[in-house]
C-alpha positions in Angstrom: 19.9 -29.3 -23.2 16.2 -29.0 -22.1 14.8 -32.2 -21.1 11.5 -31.3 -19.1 9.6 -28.3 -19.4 6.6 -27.7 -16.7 4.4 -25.3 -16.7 1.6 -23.2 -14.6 -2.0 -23.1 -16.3 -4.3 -19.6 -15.5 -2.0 -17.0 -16.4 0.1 -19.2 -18.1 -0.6 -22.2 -20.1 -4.4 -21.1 -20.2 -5.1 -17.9 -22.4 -7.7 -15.1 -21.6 -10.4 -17.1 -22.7 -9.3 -19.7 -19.7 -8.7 -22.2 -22.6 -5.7 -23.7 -24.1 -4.7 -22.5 -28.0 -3.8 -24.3 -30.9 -0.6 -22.7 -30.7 -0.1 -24.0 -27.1 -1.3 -27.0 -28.0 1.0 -27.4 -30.9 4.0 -26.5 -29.3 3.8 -28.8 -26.4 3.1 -31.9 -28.9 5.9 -31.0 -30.9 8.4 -30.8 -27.9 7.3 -33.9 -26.8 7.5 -35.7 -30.0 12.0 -34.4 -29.9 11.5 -36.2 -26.7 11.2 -33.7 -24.1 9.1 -34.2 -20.9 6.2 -31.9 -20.2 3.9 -31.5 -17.1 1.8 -29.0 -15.6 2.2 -27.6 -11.9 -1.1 -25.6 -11.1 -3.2 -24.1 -8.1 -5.9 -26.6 -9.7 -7.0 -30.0 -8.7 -7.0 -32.7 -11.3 -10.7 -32.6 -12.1 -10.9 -29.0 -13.1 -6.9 -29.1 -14.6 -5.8 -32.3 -16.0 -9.0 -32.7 -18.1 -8.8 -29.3 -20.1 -5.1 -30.8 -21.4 -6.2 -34.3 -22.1 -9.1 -33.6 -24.0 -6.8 -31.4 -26.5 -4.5 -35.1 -26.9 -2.0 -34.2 -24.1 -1.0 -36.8 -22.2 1.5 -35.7 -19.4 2.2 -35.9 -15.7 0.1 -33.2 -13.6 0.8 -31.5 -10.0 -2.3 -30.2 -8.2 -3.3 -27.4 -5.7 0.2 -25.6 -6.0 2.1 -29.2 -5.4 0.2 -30.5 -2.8 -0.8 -34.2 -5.1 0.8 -35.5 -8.0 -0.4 -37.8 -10.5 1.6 -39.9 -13.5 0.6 -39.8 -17.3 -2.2 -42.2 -16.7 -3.9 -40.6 -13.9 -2.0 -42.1 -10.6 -1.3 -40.5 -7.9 2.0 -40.4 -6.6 2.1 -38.4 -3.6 0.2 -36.3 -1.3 1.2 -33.4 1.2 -1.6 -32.9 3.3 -2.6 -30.1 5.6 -3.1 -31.7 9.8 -6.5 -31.2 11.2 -5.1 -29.4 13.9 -3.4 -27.1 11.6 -6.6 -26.2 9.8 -7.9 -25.5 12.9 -5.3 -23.2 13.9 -5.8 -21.2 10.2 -9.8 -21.1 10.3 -9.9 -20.0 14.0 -7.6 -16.8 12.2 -9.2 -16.7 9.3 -13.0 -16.4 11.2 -11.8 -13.5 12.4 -10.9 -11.8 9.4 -13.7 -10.3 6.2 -12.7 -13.3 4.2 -14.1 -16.0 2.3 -12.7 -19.4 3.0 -12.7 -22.8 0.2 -11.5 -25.8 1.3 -9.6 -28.3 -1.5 -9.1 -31.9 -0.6 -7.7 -35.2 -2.7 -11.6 -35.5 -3.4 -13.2 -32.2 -3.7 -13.6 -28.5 -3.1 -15.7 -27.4 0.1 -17.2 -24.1 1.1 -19.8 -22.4 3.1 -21.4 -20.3 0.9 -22.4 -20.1 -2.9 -23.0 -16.4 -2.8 -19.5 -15.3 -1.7 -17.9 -17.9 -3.5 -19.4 -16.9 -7.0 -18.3 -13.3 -5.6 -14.8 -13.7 -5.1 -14.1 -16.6 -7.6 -15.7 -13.6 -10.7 -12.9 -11.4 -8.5 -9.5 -13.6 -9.1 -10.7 -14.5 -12.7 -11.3 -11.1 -13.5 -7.5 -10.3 -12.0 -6.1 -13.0 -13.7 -7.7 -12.9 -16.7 -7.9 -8.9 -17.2 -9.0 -8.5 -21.0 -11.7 -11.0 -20.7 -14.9 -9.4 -21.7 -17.3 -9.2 -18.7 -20.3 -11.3 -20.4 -17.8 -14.2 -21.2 -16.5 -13.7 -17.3 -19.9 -14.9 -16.6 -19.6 -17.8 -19.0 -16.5 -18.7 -17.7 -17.3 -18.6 -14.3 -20.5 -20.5 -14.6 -18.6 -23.0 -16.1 -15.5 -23.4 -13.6 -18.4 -23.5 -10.8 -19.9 -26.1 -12.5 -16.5 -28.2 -13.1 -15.4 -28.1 -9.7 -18.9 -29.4 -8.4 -18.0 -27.2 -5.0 -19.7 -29.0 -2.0 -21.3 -26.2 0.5 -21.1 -27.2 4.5 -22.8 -25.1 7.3 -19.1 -25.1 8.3 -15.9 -26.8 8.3 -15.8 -28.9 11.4 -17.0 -31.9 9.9 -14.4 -31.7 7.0 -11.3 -31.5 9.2 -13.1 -34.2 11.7 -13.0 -37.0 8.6 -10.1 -39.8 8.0 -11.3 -40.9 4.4 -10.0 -37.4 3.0 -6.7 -35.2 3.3 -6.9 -31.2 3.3 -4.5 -30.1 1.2 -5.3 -26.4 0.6 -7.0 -23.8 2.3 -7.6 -20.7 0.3 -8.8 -17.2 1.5 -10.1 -14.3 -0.7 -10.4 -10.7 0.1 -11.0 -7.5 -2.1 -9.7 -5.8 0.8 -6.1 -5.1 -0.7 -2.5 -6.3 -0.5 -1.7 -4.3 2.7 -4.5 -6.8 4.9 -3.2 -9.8 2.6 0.3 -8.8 3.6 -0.8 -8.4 7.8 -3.2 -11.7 7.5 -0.4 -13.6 5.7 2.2 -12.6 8.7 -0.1 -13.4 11.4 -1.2 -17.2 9.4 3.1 -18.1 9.7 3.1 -16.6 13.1 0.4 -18.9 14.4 1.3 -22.3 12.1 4.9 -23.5 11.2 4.2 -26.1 9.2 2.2 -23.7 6.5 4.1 -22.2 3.2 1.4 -19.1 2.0 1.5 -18.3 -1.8 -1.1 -16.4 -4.0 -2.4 -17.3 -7.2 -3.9 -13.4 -7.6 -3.6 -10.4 -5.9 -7.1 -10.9 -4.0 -6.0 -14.3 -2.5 -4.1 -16.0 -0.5 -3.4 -20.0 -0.6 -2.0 -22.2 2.5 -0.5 -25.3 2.0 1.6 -28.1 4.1 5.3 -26.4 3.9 6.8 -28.9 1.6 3.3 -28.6 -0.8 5.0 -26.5 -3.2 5.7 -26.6 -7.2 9.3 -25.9 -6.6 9.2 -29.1 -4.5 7.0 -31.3 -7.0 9.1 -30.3 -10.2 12.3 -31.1 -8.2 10.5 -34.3 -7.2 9.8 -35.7 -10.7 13.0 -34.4 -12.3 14.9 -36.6 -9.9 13.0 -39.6 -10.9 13.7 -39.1 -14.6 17.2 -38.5 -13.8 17.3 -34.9 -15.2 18.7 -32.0 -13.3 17.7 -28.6 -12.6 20.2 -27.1 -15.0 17.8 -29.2 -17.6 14.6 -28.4 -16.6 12.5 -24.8 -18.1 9.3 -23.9 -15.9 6.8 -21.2 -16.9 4.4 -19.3 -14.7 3.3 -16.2 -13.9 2.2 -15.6 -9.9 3.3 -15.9 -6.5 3.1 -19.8 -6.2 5.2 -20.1 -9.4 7.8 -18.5 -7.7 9.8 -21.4 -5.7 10.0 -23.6 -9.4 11.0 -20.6 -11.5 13.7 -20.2 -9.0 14.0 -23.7 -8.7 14.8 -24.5 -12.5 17.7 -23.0 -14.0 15.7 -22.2 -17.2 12.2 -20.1 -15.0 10.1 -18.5 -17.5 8.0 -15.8 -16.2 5.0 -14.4 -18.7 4.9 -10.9 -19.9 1.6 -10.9 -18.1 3.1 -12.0 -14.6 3.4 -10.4 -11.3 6.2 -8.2 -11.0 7.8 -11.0 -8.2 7.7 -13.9 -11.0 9.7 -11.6 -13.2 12.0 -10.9 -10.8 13.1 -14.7 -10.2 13.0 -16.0 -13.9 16.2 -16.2 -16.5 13.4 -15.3 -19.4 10.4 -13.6 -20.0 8.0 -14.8 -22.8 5.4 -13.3 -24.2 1.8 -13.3 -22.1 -0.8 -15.9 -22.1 -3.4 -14.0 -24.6 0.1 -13.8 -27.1 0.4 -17.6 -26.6 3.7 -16.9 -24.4 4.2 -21.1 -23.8 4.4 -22.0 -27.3 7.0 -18.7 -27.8 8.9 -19.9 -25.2 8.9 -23.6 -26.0 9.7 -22.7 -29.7 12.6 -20.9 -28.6 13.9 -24.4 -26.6 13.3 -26.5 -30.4 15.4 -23.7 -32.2 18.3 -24.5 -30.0 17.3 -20.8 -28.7 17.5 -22.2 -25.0 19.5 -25.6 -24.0 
């Protein structure tokens, strides 16, 4: 029986409008109302997540930046898995190197060196992930998930990593330069840090976190303390970093929209976000489909 269902937001839970439907919606207040858990596990921080769900009436526990922070129903944090300083050195004196742009997220906000770029590559992985939005409303969109994550912009880094009031929890670097340099840059990142895990939450990114900073290891987390086990949990997602709690949960969803990867390690497939693949899936678990 199905007890907790968690799942990913872009991709996922979000549809291609980068908002959450009325049949998502629906679906989620439903299960909860038989009784079942539901929380979200996303690349997102809490400002720019947490607060698209609970303005639709969802009230649920949320894990941010791939894992990395957790927060309970009413908005406290229960963990954090935080990147050292001397690590982040280690990935930005490789990443300088490379034609990449470089954001910064922390438990208080995003940072990065420049607007330009990072209006460039942001329109790049929103435009992957979201590939039948309409170009104009790309713009919307984006305009709007610049404005919600109020970016700071430093002339560089080393006064972030220098500061003990704030914990670095992911560092994420974006390329149009193609999986094959993604694939060399990622090898060459766990060569020179062994305390990193690398997902991806596109195919023009790459996103470092501490090694135990994963969704697999948040879901497991919070499962244990409700007493449910894995063989009662169903996660949905549809890239890279959704990979270690779809293989994780004995019930991983992957989206018909997801990278071929996510597919691979789910038991189901549901339909894709723009088809409102959550609710299909979630339906299926109140129809005694999936227990």
């Amino acid at each position: 029986m199905i007890k907790l269902i968690v799942s990913d937001m872009d991709g996922t839970l979000l549809n291609e409008e980068i908002e959450l439907s009325d049949e998502n919606l629906a679906a989620i207040k439903d299960a909860q109302a038989h009784g079942i858990h539901f929380a979200i596990a996303t690349g997102r921080d809490y400002q720019t997540g947490y607060t698209i769900v609970q303005e639709r009436g969802i009230n649920c526990s949320f894990f941010g930046l791939n894992g990395a922070i957790g927060y309970d129903e009413e908005g406290n944090r229960l963990y954090t898995k935080n990147l050292k300083p001397s690590t982040v050195q280690t990935l930005l004196h490789v990443l300088d190197r490379e034609d990449v742009h470089v954001n910064i997220m922390t438990d208080k906000g995003v940072y990065s060196t420049n607007y330009e770029r990072e209006r460039e590559y942001l329109r790049h992985v929103l435009s992957d992930i979201n590939k039948t939005l309409a170009p104009e409303r790309l713009e919307e969109k984006l305009d709007l998930f610049l404005e919600q994550h109020n970016i700071t912009y430093l002339d560089n880094f080393q006064e972030l990593i220098r500061r003990d009031d704030e914990e670095i929890l992911k560092v994420s670097a974006q390329t149009t330069a193609g999986e094959e340099m993604l694939t060399e840059l990622k090898d060459t990142l766990l060569q020179a840090a062994d305390d990193i895990v690398i997902t991806a939450s596109s195919a023009m990114n790459l996103e470092i976190n501490h090694k135990d900073a994963t969704k697999g290891f948040a879901v497991a987390t919070y499962a244990r303390e409700l007493g449910i086990d894995h063989t009662e949990v169903l996660t949905i997602g549809d890239n890279i970093n959704d990979l270690s709690m779809l293989e994780w949960a004995e019930h991983g969803t992957a989206m018909a929209n997801a990278a071929p990867e996510a597919k691979e390690t789910a038991a189901y497939e549901t339909g894709s976000n723009s088809e409102h693949g959550v609710a299909q899936i979630i339906n299926r678990v109140l129809a005694g489909d999936i227990y």
